[in-house]
SERO-245370 format. One line per 8 residues: number of its first residue (from 0); for each residue x, y negated, z negated of C-alpha. Coordinates in pm, whole numbers. Each point is the difference from the previous one (the first is absolute). Layout:
REM SERO-245370
NUM) X:Y:Z  ...
***
This chain:
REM SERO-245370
0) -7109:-5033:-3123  -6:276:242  -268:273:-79  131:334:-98  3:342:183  -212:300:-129  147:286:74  -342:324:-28
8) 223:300:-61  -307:316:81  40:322:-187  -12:271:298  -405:116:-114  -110:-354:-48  -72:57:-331  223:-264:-149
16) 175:-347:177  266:-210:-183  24:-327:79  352:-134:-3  -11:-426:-1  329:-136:101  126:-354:39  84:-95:377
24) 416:-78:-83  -10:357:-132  -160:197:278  223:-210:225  333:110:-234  -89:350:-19  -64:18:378  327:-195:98
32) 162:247:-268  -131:283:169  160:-83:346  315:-104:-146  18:309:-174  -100:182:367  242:-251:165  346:84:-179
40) -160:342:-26  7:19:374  290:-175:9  210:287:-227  -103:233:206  182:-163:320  255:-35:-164  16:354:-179
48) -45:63:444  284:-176:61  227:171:-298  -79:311:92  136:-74:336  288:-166:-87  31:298:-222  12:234:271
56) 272:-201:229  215:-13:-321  -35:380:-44  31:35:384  323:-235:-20  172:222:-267  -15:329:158  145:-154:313
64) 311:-175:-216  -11:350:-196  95:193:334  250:-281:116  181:83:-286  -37:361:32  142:-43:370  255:-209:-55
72) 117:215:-316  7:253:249  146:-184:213  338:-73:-222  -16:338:-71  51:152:343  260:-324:63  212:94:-287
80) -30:383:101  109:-115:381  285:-216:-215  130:325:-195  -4:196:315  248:-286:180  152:47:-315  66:334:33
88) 86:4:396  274:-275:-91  200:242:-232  -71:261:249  144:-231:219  331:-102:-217  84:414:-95  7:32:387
96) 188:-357:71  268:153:-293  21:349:188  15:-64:373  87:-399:-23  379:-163:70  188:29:-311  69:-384:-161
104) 309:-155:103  253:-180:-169  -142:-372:111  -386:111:-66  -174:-193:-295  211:-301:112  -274:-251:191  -225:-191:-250
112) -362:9:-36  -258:-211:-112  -388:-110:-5  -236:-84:-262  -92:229:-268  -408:131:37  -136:39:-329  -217:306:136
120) 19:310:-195  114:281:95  -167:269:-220  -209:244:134  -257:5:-272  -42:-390:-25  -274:-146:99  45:-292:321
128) -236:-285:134  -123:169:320  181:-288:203  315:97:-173  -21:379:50  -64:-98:418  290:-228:-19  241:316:-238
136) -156:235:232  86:-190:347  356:-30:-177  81:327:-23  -91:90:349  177:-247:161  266:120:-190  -79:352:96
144) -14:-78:372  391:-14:51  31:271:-206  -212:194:167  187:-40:362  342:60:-185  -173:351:-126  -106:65:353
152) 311:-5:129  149:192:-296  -263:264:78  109:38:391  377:8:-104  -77:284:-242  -219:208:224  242:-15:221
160) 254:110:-254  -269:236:-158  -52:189:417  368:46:16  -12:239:-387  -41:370:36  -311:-19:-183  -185:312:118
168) 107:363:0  180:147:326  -226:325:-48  -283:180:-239  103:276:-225  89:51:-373  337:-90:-134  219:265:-64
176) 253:-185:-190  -31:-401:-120  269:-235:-20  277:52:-238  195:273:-259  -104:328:115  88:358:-81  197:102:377
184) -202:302:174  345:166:75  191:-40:-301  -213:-79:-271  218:-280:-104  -134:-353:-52  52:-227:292  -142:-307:102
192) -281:-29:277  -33:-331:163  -280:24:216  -353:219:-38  -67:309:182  -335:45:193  -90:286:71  -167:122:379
200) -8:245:236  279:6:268  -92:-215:281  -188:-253:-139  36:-333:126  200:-221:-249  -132:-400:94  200:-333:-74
208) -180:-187:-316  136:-295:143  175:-188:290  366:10:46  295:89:192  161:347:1  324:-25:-129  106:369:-64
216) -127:349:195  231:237:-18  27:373:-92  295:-62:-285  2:68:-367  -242:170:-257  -279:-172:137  22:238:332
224) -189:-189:247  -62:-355:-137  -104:-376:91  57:-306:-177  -191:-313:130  91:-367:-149  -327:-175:-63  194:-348:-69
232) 33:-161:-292  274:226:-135  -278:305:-17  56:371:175  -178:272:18  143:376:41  -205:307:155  207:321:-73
240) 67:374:81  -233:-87:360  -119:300:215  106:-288:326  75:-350:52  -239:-192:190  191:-319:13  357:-164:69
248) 250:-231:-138  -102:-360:63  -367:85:82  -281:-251:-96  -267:211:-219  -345:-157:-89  -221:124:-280  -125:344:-2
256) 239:85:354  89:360:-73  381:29:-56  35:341:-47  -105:370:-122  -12:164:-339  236:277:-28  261:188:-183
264) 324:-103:102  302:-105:-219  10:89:-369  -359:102:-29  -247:301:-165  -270:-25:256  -172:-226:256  -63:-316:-158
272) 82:-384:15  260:-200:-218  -114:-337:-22  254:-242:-125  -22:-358:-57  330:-266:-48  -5:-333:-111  309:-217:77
280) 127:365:49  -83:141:-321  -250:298:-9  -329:-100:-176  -337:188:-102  -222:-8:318  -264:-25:-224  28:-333:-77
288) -87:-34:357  -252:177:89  -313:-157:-73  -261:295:114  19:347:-25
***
């Protein structure tokens, strides 16, 4: 039999010493217990190393999937915002098509069409796949890109249209007497005034708002002294009661060429201008016209 193992245990003065007699197996046990205990001790703590890593990548990991989804909400958010706004520039589009576009003919709406139907929403406020919203996005410009020529060329026609108009006033001054009923200034009686009198000093240059061709100058009438340019597009223009012509019959005038003096000639109460507009020749309100004052 093995001997045992004392075990002198020494108060810290000396004064007293316990003696602690243990059997061999046992000292063994409780030392092999004691560094098993230290081993999975140690052990714990690696691993509590290790899980507090791992920890940290997970956390890390969330906040970057946390601001993919922020960016790509933002993302759909500015995609279906660009959407609206193609949206928007197609009905712009159409209201224009319907006011300067070729009325339909008789054999329009005849050819067939066809294609496969997308199951793509078209709502504004719903939410898309981000591959969906490039593909409904791409769509629409596309779409937009013909659309956009055909507007161009709308655009040039009408400016060209639109520097033909009498759109600016011939001369500065106050209006002495608008467009329509009027009491007369030599009778009293009610009449009917189809242009608007401007009034200015005698002399003062009186300058064509538009191009056009003079088509009458001439001395005749209660206008006194008057010209009358055609700016095409069945729309005239008539400068009245003129101090002196500056231009002829069949002359070529370009915008803001002066045509004549502001007088008092004709049917008149004092140096001014009557400025008369006709449509189709019918006198309308130059105001309508005139888009700055």
């Amino acid at each position: 039999m093995n001997p045992p193992i004392n075990l002198l245990v020494v108060h810290g003065d000396g004064s007293r010493v316990l003696r602690v007699c243990l059997s061999q197996w046992i000292a063994y046990a409780t030392v092999g217990l004691g560094a098993a205990i230290v081993t999975v001790m140690l052990g714990l703590a690696g691993h509590y190393v290790v899980l507090a890593q791992q920890s940290g990548q997970v956390a890390g990991l969330r906040q970057r999937v946390a601001d993919q989804y922020a960016l790509l909400a933002s993302f759909q958010t500015r995609i279906a915002a660009i959407r609206r706004e193609v949206g928007d520039w197609k009905a712009v589009h159409a209201r224009m098509a319907e006011a300067f576009g070729p009325e339909a003919g008789v054999d329009e709406g005849k050819s067939g069409i066809g294609g496969a139907a997308a199951d793509i929403p078209v709502d504004a406020n719903v939410a898309l796949a981000p591959q969906d919203e490039l593909d409904l996005l791409a769509t629409g410009v596309a779409e937009e890109g013909p659309r956009l020529h055909a507007l161009e060329h709308v655009v040039s026609r009408a400016g060209e249209m639109m520097s033909r108009l009498p759109l600016r006033w011939p001369i500065r001054g106050p209006v002495n007497s608008e467009f329509g009923p009027r009491r007369s200034p030599w009778s009293g009686a009610q009449e009917r005034h189809e242009g608007i009198d401007i009034g200015s000093p005698s002399g003062t240059p009186v300058a064509a708002p538009a191009a056009g061709t003079i088509v009458v100058a001439n001395a005749h009438g209660d206008y006194g002294n008057h010209v009358e340019i055609d700016h095409g597009n069945g729309v005239r223009s008539l400068y009245g009661h003129l101090k002196e012509i500056e231009v002829k019959v069949g002359q070529q005038v370009k915008k803001g060429q002066v045509v004549g003096l502001v007088g008092s000639t004709g049917r008149s109460t004092g140096p001014h201008l009557h400025y008369e507009l006709l449509v189709q020749g019918s006198p309308v309100d130059p105001r309508g016209f005139l888009w700055e004052r």
